[in-house]
TORPA-906238 format. One line per field, with one value per residue (C-alpha): residue number from 1; x, y, z. Coordinates in nm, 3 decimals, padded with zeros to 5 digits. Example, Ala and Ser with C-alpha at 12.3 -4.5 7.8 and 13.67 -1.06 7.14 Angstrom:
2
resi	1  2
east	01.230  01.367
north	-00.450  -00.106
up	00.780  00.714
# end
This chain:
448
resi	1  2  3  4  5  6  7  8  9  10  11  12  13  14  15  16  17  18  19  20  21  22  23  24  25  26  27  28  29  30  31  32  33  34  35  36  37  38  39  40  41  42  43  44  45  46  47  48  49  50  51  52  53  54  55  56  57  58  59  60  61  62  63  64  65  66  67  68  69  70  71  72  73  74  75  76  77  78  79  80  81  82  83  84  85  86  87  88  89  90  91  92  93  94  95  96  97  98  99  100  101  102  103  104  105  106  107  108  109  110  111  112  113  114  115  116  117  118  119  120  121  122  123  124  125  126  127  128  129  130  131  132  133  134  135  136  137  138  139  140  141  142  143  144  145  146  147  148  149  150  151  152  153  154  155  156  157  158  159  160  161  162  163  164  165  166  167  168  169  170  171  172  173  174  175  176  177  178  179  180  181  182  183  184  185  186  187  188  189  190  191  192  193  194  195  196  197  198  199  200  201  202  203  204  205  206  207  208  209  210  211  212  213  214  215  216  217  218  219  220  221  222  223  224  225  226  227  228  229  230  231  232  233  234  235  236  237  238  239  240  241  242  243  244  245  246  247  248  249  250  251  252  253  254  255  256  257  258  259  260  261  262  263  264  265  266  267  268  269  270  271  272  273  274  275  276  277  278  279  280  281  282  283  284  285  286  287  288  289  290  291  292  293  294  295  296  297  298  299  300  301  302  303  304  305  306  307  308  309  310  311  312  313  314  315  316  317  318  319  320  321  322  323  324  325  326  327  328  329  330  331  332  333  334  335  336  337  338  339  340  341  342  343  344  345  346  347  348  349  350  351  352  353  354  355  356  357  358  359  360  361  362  363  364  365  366  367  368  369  370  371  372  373  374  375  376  377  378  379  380  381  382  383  384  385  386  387  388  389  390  391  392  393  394  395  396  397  398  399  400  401  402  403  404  405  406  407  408  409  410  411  412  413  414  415  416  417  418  419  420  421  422  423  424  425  426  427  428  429  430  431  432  433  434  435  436  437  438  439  440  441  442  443  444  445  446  447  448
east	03.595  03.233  02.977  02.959  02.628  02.600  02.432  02.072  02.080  02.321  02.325  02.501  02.721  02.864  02.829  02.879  03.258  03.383  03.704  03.733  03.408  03.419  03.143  03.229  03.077  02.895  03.077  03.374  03.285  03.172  03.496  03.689  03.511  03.589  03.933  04.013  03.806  03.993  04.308  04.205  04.434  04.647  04.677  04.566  04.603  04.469  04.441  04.164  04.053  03.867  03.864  03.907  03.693  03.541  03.153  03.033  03.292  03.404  03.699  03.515  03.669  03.449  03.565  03.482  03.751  03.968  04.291  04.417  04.787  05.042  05.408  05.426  05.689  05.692  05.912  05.961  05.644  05.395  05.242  05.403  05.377  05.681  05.746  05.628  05.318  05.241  05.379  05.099  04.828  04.870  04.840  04.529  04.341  04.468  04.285  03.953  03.947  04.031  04.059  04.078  04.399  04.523  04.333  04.412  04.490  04.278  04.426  04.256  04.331  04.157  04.155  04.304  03.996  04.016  04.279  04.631  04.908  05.222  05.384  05.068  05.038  05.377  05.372  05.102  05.213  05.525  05.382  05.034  05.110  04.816  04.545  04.288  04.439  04.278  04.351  04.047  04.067  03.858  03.841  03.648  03.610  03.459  03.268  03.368  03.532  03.680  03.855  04.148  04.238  04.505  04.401  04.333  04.708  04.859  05.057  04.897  04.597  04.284  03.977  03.698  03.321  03.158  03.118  02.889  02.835  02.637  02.492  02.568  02.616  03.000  03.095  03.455  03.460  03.230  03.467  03.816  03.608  03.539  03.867  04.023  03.909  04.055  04.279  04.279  04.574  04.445  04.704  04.544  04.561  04.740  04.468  04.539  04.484  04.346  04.584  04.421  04.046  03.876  04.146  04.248  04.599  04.792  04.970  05.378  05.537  05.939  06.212  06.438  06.167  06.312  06.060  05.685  05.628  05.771  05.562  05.484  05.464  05.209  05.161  04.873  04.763  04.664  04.406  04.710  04.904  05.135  05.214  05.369  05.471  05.264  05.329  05.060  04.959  04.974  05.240  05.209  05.323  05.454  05.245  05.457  05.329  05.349  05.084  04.985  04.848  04.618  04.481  04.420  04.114  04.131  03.846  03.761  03.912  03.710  03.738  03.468  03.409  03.298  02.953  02.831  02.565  02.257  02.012  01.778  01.790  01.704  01.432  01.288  01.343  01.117  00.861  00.819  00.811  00.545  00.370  00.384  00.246  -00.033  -00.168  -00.114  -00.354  -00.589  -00.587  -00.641  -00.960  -01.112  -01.056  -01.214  -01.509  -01.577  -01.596  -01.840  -02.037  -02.040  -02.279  -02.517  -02.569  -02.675  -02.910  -03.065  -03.142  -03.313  -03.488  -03.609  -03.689  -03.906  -04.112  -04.161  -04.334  -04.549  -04.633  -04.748  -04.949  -05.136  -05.235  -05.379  -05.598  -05.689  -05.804  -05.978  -06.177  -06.246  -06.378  -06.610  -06.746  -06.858  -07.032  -07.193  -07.344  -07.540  -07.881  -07.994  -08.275  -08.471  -08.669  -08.986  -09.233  -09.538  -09.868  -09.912  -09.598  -09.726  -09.571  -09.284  -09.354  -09.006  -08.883  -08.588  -08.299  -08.293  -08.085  -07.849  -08.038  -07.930  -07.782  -08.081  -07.751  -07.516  -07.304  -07.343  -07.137  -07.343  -07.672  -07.939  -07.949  -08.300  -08.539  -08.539  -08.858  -08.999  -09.274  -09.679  -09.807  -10.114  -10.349  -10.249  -10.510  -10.450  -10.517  -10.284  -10.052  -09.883  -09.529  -09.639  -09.969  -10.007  -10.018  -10.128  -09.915  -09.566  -09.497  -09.314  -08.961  -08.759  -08.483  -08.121  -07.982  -07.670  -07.443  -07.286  -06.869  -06.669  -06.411  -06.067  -05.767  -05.576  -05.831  -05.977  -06.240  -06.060  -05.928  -06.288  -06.418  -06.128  -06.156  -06.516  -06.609  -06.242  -06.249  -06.335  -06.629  -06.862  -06.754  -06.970  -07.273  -07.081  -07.071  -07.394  -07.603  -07.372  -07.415  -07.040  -06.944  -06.543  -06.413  -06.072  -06.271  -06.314  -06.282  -06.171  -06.485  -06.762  -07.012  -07.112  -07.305  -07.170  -07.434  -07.498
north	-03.059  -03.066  -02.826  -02.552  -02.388  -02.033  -01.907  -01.795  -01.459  -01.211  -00.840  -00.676  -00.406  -00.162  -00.307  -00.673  -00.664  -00.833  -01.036  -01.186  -01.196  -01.146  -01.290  -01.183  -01.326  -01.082  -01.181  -01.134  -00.756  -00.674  -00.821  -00.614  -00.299  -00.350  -00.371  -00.041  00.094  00.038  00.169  00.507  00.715  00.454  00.198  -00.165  -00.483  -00.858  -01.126  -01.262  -01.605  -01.831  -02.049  -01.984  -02.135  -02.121  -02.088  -02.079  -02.027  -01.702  -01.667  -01.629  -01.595  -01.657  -01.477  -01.645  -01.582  -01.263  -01.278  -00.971  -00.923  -00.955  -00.948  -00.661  -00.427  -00.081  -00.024  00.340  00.448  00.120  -00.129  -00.492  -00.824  -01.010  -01.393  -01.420  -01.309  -01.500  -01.838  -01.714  -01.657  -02.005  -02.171  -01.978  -02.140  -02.455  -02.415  -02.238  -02.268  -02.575  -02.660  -02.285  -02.034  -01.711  -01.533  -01.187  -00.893  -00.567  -00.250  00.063  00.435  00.635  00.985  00.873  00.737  00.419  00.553  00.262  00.460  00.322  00.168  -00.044  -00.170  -00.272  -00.447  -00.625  -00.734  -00.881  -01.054  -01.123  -01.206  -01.506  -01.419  -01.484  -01.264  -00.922  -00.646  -00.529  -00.110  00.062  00.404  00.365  00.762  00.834  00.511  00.338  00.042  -00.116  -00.450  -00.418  -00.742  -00.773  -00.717  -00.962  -00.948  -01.014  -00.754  -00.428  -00.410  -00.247  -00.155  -00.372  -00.243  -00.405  -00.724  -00.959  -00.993  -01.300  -01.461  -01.748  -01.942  -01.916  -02.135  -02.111  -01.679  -01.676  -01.847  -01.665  -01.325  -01.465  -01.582  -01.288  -00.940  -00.675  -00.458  -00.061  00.129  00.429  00.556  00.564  00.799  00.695  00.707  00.984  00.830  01.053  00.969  01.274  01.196  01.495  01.730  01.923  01.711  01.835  01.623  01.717  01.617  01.512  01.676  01.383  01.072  00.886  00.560  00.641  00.332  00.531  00.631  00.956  01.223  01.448  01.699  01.708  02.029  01.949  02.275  02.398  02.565  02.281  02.013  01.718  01.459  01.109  00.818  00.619  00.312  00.088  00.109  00.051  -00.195  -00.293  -00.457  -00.713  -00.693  -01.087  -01.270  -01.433  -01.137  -01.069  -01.401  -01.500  -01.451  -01.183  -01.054  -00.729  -00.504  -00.207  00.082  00.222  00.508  00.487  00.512  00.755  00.707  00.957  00.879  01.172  01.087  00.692  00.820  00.985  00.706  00.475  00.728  00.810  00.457  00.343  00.705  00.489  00.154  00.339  00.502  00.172  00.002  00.261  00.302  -00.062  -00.082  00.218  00.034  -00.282  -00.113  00.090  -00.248  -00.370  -00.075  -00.123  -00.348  -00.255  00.040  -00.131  -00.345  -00.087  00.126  -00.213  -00.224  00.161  00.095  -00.156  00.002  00.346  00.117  -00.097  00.256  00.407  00.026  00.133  00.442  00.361  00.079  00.361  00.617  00.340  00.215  00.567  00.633  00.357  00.394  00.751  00.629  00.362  00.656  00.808  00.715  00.564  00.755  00.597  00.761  00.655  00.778  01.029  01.013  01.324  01.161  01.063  00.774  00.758  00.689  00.598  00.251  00.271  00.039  -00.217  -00.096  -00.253  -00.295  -00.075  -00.162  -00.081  00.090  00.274  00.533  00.897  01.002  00.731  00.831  00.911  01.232  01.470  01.439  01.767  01.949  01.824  02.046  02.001  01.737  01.629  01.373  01.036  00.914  00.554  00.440  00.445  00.151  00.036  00.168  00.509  00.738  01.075  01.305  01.622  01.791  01.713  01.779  01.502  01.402  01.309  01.047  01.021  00.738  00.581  00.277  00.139  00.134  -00.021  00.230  00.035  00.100  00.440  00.616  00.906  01.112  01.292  00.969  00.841  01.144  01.082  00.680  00.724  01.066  01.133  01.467  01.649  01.809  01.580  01.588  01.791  01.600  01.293  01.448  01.538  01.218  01.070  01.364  01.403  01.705  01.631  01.439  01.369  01.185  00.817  00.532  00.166  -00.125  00.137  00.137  00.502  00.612  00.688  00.915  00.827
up	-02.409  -02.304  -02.440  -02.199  -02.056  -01.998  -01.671  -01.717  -01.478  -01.718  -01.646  -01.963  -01.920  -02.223  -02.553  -02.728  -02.799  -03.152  -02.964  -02.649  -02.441  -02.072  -01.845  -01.434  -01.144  -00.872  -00.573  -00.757  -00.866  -00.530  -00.373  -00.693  -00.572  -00.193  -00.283  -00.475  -00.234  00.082  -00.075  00.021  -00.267  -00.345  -00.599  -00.536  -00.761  -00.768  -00.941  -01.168  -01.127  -01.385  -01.711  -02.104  -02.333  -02.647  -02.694  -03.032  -03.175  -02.942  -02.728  -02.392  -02.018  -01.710  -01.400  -01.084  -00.852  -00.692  -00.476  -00.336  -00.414  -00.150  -00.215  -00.418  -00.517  -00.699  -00.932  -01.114  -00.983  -01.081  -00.882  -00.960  -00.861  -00.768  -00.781  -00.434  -00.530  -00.800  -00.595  -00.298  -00.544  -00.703  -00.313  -00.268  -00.613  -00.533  -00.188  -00.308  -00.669  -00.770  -01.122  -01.222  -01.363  -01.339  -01.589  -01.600  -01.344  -01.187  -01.125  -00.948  -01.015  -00.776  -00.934  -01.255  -01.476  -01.638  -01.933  -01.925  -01.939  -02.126  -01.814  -01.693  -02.057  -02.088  -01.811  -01.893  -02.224  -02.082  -01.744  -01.914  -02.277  -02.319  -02.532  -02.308  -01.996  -01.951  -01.744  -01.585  -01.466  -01.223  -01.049  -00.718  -00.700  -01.040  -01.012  -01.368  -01.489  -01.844  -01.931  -02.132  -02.380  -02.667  -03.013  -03.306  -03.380  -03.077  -03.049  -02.809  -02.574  -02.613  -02.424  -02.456  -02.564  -02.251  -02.028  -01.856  -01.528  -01.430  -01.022  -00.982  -00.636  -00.601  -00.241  -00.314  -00.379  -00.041  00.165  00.022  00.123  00.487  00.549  00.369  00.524  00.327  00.506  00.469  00.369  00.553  00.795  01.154  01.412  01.747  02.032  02.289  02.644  02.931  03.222  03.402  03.407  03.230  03.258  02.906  02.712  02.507  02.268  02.223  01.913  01.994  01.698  01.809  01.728  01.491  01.476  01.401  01.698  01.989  02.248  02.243  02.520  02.666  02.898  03.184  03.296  03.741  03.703  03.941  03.693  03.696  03.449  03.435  03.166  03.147  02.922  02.713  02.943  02.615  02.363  02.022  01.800  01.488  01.249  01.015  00.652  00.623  00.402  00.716  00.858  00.555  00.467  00.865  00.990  01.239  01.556  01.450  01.696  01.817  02.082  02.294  02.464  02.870  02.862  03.109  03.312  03.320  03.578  03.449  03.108  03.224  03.382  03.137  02.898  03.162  03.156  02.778  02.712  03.006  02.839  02.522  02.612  02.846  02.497  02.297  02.543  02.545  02.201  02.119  02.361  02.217  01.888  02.001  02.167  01.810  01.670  01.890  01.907  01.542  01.530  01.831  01.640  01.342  01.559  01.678  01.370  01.220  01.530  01.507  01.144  01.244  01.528  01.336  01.075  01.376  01.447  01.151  01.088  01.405  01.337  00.985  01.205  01.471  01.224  00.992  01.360  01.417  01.113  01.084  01.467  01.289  01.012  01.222  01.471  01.145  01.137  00.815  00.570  00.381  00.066  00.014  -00.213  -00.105  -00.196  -00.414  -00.671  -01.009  -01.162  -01.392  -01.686  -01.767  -01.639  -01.339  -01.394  -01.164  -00.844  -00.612  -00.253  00.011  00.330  00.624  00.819  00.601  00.730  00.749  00.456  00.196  00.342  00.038  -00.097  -00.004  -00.275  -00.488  -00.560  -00.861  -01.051  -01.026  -01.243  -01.319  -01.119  -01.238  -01.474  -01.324  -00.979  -00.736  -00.644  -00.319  -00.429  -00.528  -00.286  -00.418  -00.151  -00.103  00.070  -00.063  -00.390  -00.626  -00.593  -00.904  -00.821  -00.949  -01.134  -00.915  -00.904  -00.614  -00.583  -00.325  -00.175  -00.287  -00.037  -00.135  -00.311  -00.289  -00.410  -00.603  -00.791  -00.792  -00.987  -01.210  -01.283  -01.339  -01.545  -01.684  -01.475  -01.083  -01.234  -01.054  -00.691  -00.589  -00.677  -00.532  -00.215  -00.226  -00.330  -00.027  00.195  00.242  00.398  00.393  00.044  00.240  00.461  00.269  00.446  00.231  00.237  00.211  -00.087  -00.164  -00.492  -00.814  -01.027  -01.423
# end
């Protein structure tokens, strides 16, 4: 025999057991499950489907087939399969599995656990005595299932630790389940026909029936006190428990109730759901016009932002234009020397020339009154005429500084005498009568 691969996608269940390992495919389980659960309270069997081998070394079984039982029989209270059955289960693996065996059995307790009781076990031993069958137990209403398999000595059953259940793509399990619809064992209720319209029936039970399939009787009540007897319009009928019926693919059959017709309610119904596309519409413009105006806005605060600063440009210009048409108005003074000043005897550093027009806050300081001295013992020269009626000025040591942009007197003071003591004497040697008032470009005088 071949060496035999094991499929890839495994979903463990229980534990690992030490004997014969069980791997079951997932269409089978589901079609396992649908099966004890149609049987309502009732027992169901079928019959597992698959190959023995040995992997590793380890008795292993793989599962992938189910065949619901037909043929049965119960005997003292058990669920059985009868030759019949076992003939019409080996028909249906010749047809859609192929190449596989009869591999063990499944039995469903609903109520009842998943515990064997003597009877099931014994029967099992005697119609399933090959190592490799198992008997695989579930209970559809307490949701739990075991696999039962025979011991190491051959001689009772025993309920295995766990089992695999593995997906692979099973063709032969998908067709059985569409040709094979599993039929419920739930008992169903006769319809009850209205021969009278909407008028109230009442169903009469007969002492004498002696076949379930007769047709029963009912009485009619006229809403005229009288009644009167009506038979169903459709009788029903017997349903053959042949294997035919079960393995056939049937139409599923279903009844419906006359719809009745609201015209209100229809209405309505129009309404609410023109109501509903109205508000989608307008809902998805506002949306798209919110997008849009997205963007405008945007637009337009960069275009704010950017006249707020053309303005504030401007108004720097206006004021700086403003201030220098000012200074330009001033009229310029110029100190000269009067004829009653002695010379200094002390050398003047050499001075930066000043403008002829300077404006009215650098205009020179007055002279300040200087005390008498006496008559010059030298003659006098063309830069300095004693006079006789003014008495001599002493002048002030300066430098010239151009006004940078964003200063201010304040930081002037500060660059040049580490302090704000001087401001004063600033303004005065530039005859400044506001210090906020300093205009950028303009040379003013800086005492020693």
């Amino acid at each position: 025999m071949k060496e035999f691969e094991l499929p890839t996608n495994i979903r463990q269940i229980g534990g690992i057991s030490d004997g014969l390992r069980i791997y079951m495919e997932d269409y089978v389980f589901t079609y396992l499950r649908q099966i004890a659960e149609s049987g309502e309270n009732t027992e169901r069997t079928a019959f597992l489907v698959g190959k023995h081998l040995v992997v590793d070394a380890q008795p292993t079984i793989f599962i992938n087939g189910a065949l619901q039982a037909v043929y049965t029989e119960t005997v003292e209270g058990i669920e059985q399969f009868s030759e019949k059955s076992f003939t019409h289960a080996q028909e249906q693996i010749d047809m859609y599995f192929k190449g596989y065996e009869i591999v063990g059995w499944m039995l469903s307790q609903p109520g009842f656990g998943v515990s064997v009781n003597a009877s099931y076990a014994d029967y099992h031993i005697t119609n399933f005595n090959k190592t490799h069958h198992a008997l695989f137990v579930m209970d559809p209403v307490q949701k739990i299932n075991t696999f039962y398999t025979w011991d190491k000595d051959h001689k009772k059953v025993e309920e295995c630790r766990g089992y695999f259940v593995y997906y692979k793509q099973n063709e032969g399990m998908q067709e059985y389940m569409l040709n094979n619809k599993i039929a419920s064992t739930k008992p169903k209720k006769p319809p009850i026909i209205k021969p009278g319209g909407n008028l109230p029936i009442t169903r009469v039970e007969r002492p004498d029936r002696k076949s379930p399939y007769e047709k029963p009787s009912y009485m009619v009540n006229n809403g005229r006190g009288e009644k009167r007897r009506e038979e169903p319009r459709e009788e029903q009928t017997k349903k053959e428990d042949t294997p035919q019926q079960e393995t056939v693919r049937h139409p599923m059959r279903r009844s419906y109730a006359p719809e009745v017709s609201n015209p209100d309610q229809k209405r309505i119904t129009n309404i609410l759901v023109s109501l509903s596309a109205v508000l989608f519409i307008i809902c998805f413009i506002m949306g798209a016009g919110l997008i849009q105006s997205d963007g405008r806005i945007n637009r337009l605060e960069q275009e704010v932002t950017s006249l707020n600063q053309a303005n504030e440009f401007m108004s720097s210009q206006i004021r700086q234009i403003a201030a220098m048409e000012v200074f330009a108005s001033t009229p310029t003074v110029q100190t000269t020397p009067t004829p009653t000043q002695a010379p200094t005897q002390t050398p003047l550093p050499i001075q930066t020339p000043f403008p002829t027009e300077v404006p009215g806050a650098l205009a020179t300081a007055p002279p300040l009154p200087t005390p008498p001295t006496e008559p010059p013992t030298a003659p006098p020269t063309a830069l300095s005429t004693p006079s006789p009626t003014q008495p001599p000025a002493v002048s002030v040591e300066y430098r010239m500084y151009m006004v940078q942009p964003n200063d201010t007197l304040f930081s002037i003071n500060q660059n040049f005498f580490g302090s704000i003591n001087r401001m004063e004497e600033i303004m005065e040697l530039n005859e400044m009568e506001d210090p906020n008032r300093v205009v950028a470009g303009v040379e003013i005088r800086i005492p020693y």
